[in-house]
C-alpha positions as CSV (number, residue, x, y, z in Angstrom):
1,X,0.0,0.0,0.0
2,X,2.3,2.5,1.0
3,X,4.6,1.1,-2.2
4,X,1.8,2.0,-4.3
5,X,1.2,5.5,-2.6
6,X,5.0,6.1,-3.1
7,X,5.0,5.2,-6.5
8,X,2.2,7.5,-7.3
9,X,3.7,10.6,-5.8
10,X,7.1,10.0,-7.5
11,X,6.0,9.3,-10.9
12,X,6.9,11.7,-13.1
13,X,4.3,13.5,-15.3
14,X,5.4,16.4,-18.3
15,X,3.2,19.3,-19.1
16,X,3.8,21.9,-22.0
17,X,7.3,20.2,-21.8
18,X,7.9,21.1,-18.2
19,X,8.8,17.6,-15.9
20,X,7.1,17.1,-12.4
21,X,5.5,14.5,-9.8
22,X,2.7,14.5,-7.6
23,X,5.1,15.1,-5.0
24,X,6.4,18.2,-6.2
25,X,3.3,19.9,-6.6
26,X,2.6,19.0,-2.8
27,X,5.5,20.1,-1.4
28,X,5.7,23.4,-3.7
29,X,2.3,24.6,-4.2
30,X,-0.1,22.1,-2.3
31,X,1.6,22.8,1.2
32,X,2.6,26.6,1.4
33,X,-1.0,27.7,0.0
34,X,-2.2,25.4,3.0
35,X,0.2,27.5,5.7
36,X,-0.5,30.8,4.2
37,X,-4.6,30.4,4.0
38,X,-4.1,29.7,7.6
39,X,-1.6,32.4,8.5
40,X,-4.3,34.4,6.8
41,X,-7.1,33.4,9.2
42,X,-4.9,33.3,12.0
43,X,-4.1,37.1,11.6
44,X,-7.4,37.9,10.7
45,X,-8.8,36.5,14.3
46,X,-6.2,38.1,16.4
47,X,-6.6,41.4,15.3
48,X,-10.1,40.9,15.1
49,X,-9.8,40.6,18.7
50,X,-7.5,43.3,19.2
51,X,-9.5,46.1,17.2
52,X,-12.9,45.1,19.3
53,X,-11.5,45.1,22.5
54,X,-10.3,48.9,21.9
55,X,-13.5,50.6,22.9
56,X,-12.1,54.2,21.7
57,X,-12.8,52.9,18.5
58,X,-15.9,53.5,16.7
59,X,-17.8,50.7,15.1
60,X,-17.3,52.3,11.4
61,X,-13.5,52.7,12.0
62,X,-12.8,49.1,13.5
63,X,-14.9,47.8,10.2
64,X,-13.0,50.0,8.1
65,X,-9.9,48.6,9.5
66,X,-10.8,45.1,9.7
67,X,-11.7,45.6,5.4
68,X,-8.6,46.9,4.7
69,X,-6.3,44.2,6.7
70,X,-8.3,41.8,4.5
71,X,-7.5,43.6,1.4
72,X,-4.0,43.7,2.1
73,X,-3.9,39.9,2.7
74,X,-5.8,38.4,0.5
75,X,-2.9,40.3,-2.2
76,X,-0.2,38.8,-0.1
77,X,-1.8,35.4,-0.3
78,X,-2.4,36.1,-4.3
79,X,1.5,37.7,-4.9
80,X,2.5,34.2,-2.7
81,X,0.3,31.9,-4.9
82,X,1.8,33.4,-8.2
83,X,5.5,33.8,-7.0
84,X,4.9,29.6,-6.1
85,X,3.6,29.5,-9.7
86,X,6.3,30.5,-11.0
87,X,9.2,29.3,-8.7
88,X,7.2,25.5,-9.9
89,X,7.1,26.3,-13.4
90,X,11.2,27.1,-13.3
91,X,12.8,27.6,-16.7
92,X,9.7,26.0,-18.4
93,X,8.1,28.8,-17.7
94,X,8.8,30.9,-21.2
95,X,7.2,27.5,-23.1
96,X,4.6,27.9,-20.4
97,X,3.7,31.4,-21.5
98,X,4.3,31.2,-25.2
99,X,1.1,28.4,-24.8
100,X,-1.1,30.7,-23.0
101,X,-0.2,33.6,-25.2
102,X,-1.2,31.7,-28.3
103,X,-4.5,30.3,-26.2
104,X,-5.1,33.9,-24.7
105,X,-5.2,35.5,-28.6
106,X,-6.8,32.9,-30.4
107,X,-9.7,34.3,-32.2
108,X,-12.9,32.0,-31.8
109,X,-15.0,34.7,-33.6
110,X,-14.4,36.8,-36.5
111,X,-15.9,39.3,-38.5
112,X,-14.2,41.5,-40.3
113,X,-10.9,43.7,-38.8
114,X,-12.8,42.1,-35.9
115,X,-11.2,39.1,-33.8
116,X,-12.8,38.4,-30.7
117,X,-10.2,36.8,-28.2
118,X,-10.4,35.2,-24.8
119,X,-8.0,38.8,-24.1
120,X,-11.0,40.7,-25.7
121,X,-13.5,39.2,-23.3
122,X,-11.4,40.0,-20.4
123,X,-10.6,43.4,-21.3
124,X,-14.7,44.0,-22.3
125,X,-15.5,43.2,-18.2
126,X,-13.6,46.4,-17.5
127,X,-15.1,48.7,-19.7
128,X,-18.5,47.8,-18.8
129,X,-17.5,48.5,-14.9
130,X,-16.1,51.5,-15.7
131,X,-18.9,52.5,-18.2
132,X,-21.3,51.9,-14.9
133,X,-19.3,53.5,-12.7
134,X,-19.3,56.6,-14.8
135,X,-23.0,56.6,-15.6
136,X,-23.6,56.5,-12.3
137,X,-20.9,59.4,-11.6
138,X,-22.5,61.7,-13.8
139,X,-26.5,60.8,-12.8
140,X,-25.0,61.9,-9.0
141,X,-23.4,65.0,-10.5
142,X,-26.3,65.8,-12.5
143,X,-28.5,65.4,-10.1
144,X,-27.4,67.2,-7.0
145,X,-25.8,70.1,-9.0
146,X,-28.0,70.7,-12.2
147,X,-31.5,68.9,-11.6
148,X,-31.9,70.1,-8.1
149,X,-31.8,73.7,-8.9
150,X,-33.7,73.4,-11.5
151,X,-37.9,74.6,-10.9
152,X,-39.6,71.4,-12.8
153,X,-41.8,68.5,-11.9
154,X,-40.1,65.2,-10.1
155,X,-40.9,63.1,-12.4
156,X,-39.6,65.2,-15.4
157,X,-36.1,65.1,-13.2
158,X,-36.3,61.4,-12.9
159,X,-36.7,60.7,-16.8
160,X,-34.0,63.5,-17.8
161,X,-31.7,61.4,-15.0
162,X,-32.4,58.4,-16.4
163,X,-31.9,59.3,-20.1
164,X,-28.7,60.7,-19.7
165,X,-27.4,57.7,-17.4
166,X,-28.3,55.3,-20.3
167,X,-26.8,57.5,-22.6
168,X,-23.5,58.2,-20.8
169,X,-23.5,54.5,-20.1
170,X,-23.6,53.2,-23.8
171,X,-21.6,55.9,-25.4
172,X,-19.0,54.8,-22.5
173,X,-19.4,51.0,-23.7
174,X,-18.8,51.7,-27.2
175,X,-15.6,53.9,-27.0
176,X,-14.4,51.2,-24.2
177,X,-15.0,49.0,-27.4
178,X,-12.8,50.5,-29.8
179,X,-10.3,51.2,-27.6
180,X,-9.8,47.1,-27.3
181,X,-9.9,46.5,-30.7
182,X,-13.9,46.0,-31.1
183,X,-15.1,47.6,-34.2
184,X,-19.1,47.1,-33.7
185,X,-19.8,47.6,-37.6
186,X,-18.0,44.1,-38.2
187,X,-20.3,42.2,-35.7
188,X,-23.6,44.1,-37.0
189,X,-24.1,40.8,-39.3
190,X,-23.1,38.8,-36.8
191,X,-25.2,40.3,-34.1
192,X,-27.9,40.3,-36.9
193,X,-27.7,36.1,-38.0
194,X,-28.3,35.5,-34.2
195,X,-30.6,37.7,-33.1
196,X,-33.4,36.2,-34.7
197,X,-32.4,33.1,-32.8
198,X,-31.5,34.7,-30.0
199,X,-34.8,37.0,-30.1
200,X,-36.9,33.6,-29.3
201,X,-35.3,32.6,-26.7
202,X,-35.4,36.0,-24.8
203,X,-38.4,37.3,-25.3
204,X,-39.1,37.5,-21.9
205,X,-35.8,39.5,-21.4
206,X,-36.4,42.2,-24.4
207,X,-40.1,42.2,-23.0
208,X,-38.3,43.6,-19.8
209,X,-36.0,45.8,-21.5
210,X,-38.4,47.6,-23.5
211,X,-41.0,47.8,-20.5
212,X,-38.0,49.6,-18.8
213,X,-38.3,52.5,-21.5
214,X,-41.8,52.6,-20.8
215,X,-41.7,53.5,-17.4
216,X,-39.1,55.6,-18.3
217,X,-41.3,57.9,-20.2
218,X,-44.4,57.0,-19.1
219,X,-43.5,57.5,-15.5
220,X,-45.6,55.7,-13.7
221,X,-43.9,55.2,-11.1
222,X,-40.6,57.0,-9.8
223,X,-37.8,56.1,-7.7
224,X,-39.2,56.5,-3.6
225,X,-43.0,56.0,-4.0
226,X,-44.8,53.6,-2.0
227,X,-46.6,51.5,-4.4
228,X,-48.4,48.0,-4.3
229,X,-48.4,45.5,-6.8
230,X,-50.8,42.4,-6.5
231,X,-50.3,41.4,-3.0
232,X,-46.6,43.1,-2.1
233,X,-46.6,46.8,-1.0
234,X,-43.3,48.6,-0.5
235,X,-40.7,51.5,-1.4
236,X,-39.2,51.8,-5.0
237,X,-35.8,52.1,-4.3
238,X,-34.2,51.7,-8.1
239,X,-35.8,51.6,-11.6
240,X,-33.5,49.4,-13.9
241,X,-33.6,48.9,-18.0
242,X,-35.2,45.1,-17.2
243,X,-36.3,45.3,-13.7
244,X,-37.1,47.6,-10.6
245,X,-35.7,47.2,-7.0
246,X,-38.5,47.5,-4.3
247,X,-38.2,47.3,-0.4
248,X,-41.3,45.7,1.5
249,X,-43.0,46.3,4.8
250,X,-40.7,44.1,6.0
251,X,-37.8,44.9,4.8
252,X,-37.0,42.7,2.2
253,X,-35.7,43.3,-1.3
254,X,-37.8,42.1,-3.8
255,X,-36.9,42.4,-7.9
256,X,-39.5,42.4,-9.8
257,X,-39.8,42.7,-14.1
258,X,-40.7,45.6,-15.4
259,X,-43.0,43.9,-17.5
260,X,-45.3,42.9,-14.9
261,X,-45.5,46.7,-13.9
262,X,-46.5,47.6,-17.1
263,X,-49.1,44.7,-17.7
264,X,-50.5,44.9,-14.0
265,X,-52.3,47.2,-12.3
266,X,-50.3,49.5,-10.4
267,X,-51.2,51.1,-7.1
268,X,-49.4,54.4,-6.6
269,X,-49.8,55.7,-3.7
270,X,-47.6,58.9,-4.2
271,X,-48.1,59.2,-8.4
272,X,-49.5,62.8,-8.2
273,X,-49.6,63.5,-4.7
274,X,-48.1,61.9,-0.9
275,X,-50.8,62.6,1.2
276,X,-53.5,60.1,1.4
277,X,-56.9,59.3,3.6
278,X,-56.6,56.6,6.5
279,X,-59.3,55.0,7.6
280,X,-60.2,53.6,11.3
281,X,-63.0,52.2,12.1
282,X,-64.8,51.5,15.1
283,X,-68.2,50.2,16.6
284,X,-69.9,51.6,19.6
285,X,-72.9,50.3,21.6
286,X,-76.4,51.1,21.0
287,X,-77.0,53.1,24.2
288,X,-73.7,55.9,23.1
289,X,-74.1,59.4,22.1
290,X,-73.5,59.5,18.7
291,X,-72.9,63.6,18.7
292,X,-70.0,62.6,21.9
293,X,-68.4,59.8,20.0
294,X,-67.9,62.2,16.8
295,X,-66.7,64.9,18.7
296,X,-64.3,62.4,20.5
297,X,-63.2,61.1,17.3
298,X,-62.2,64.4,15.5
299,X,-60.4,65.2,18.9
300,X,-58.0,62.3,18.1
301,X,-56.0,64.3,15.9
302,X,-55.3,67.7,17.4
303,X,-51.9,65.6,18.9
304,X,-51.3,63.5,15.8
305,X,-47.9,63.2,14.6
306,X,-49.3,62.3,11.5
307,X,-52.8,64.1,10.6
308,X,-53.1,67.4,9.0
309,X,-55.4,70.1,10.0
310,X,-56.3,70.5,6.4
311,X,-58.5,69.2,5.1
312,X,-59.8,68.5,7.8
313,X,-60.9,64.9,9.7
314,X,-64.8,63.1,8.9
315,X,-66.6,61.0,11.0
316,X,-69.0,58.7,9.3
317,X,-71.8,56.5,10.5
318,X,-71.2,53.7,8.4
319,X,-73.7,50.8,9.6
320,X,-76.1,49.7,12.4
321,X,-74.6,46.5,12.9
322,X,-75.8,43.2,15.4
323,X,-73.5,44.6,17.8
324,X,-72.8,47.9,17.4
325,X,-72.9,51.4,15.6
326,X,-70.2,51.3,13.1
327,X,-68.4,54.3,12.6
328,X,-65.4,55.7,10.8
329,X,-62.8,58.6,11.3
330,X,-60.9,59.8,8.0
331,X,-57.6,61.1,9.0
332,X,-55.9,63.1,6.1
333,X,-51.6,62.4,6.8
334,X,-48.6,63.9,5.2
335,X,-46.9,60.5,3.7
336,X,-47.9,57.3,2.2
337,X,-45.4,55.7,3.7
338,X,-46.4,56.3,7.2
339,X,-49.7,54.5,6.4
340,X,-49.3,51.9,9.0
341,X,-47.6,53.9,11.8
342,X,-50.7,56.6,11.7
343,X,-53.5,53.6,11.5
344,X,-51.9,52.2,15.0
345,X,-51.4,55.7,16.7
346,X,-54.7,56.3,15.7
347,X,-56.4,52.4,16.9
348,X,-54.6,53.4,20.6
349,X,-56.0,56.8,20.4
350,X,-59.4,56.0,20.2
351,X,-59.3,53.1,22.2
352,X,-57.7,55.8,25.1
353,X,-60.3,58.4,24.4
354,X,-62.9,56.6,24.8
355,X,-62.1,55.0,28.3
356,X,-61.9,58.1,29.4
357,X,-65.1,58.9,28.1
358,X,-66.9,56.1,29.2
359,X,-67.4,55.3,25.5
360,X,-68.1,51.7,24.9
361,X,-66.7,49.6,22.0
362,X,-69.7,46.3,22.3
363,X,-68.4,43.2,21.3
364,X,-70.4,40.1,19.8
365,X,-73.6,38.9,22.6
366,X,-76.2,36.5,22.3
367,X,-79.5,36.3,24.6
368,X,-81.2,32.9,25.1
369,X,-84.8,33.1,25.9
370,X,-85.8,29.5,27.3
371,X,-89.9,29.7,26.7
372,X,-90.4,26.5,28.6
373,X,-88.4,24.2,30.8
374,X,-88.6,20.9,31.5
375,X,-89.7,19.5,34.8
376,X,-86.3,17.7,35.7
377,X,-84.3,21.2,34.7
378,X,-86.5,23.1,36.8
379,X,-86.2,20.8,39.9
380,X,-82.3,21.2,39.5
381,X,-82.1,25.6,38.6
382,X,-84.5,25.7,42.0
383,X,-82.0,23.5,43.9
384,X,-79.1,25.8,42.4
């Protein structure tokens, strides 16, 4: 057995014309990545310890800290892993890169002055960071130095944003493009054999894309409002090309197809204006004053944190119900979003008002009339 094991680690193997064994790539590469992953983790977790301990230190500092030791490893760890590489790969390491090179610039598509190379496909991941990073550079600019002074509706801000985001971003893409060798007009028949293939199999996706424009224009719904769609409710945090990002009620981050918010019905709470009508509703027994229970409603919100004084509150009498008088105070608030928060406030309110008013909320009763009773019952309630 152990013969066997032996004989396997010490048989030699050739690559690209570069002789080695098992063993070697143990002992040279195997091994020392081994010790410095867990130099890396051991230093991470002692000055983990260190920088929490010190107290002085705000939480934002000893995270910022904590980031930047793990930058500065993790290159360590990758200069180590390529300087073992290399100290492997010894002399043979010129035949070594003379096959990469010629793997590297390949072509496996052409199209005119056009060669598309596994160097061209790496090279195109940077541009299209950079051409976000810029778009997104100049949307900020724009927006907090140009839009913002600027006496016009939200929405018209939003779509002028938008536009010149998209715009910045694709003009970015195709001069990132030509800088790597790219020339777009050579892969226009290219682009144009598969996109009728390609068209069938993402409909769904240019569906998406094109919805994006639409609410781009159309605007029917901006980035902030509070809006529901079907059964989810929240905050719309970003509008993308193919999709929008929206935060619930709970805090959870939902994506969702701009498709669906162009087919479906959307419900906007803040599309031309935030303030909105909540509704609370309450019964009270037969026997209340109806005049006192309005009264005591509309006093609800002379201490609300979210009613306005115009317009003004209503009290309705909704219903004469088995139980109870139904009735229903509509409470003008500032925000959409603080729907929720206002409809508890104002739930406690009432229920505290009318305590101290000696206002009371009935709840379901029945009343059992017995017309006759047995002679054996009777016996038994007279005993009781």
């Amino acid at each position: 057995m152990f013969r066997d094991v032996l004989q396997f680690l010490t048989k030699p193997l050739s690559l690209w014309g570069i002789e080695f064994t098992t063993l070697d790539i143990l002992l040279k590469i195997v091994l020392p990545l081994v010790v410095a992953v867990v130099l890396y983790k051991l230093i991470l977790f002692l000055v983990r310890k260190i920088v929490y301990r010190q107290t002085r230190l705000e939480e934002d500092d000893k995270g910022k800290i904590l980031r930047s030791l793990r930058l500065i490893l993790r290159l360590v760890v990758l200069l180590a892993i390529i300087g073992l590489i290399l100290n492997f790969l010894g002399p043979g390491i010129v035949r070594f890169a003379a096959v990469l090179w010629t793997v590297l610039t390949t072509p496996f598509v052409t199209a005119g002055d056009t060669r598309i190379t596994i160097i061209t496909v790496l090279l195109a991941l940077p541009v299209f960071y950079a051409a976000t990073w810029a778009s997104r550079l100049i949307k900020g600019f724009i927006d907090s130095s140009i839009l913002q002074r600027l006496t016009m509706a939200e929405e018209t801000k939003f779509t002028i944003s938008i536009l010149i985001k998209n715009a910045v971003l694709v003009v970015a893409v195709l001069v990132g493009f030509s800088i790597i060798g790219i020339n777009l007009s050579s892969l226009v028949i290219v682009f144009g054999a598969l996109g009728i293939g390609i068209g069938f199999g993402l409909q769904g996706v240019l569906a998406d894309f094109f919805s994006g424009f639409v609410l781009i224009f159309e605007r029917p719904i901006k980035e902030g409002d509070r809006i529901q769609v079907g059964e989810m409710e929240g905050e719309v945090i970003q509008i993308r090309l193919r999709s929008a990002v929206i935060n619930t009620l709970t805090n959870e981050t939902i994506i969702v197809p701009n498709s669906k918010l162009i087919t479906g019905t959307i419900h906007n709470y803040s599309y031309m204006d935030e303030r909105i009508i909540v509704r609370n509703t309450v019964q009270v027994h037969y026997r209340t004053d109806l005049q006192k229970a309005i009264d005591v409603l509309l006093s609800v919100n002379e201490n609300s944190p979210y009613g306005l004084d115009d317009p003004a509150p209503e009290v309705r009498v909704l219903e004469f119900q088995d139980s109870g008088i139904l009735m229903e105070l509509r409470t003008w608030i500032a925000k959409a979003t603080d729907k929720y928060q206002a409809l508890a406030w104002i739930n406690f309110q009432i229920w505290k008002h009318f305590k101290e008013e000696g206002i009371q909320i009935p709840f379901p009763q029945r009343e059992l009339y017995i017309k006759q009773v047995p002679q054996g019952a009777a016996s038994l309630l007279e005993n009781e």
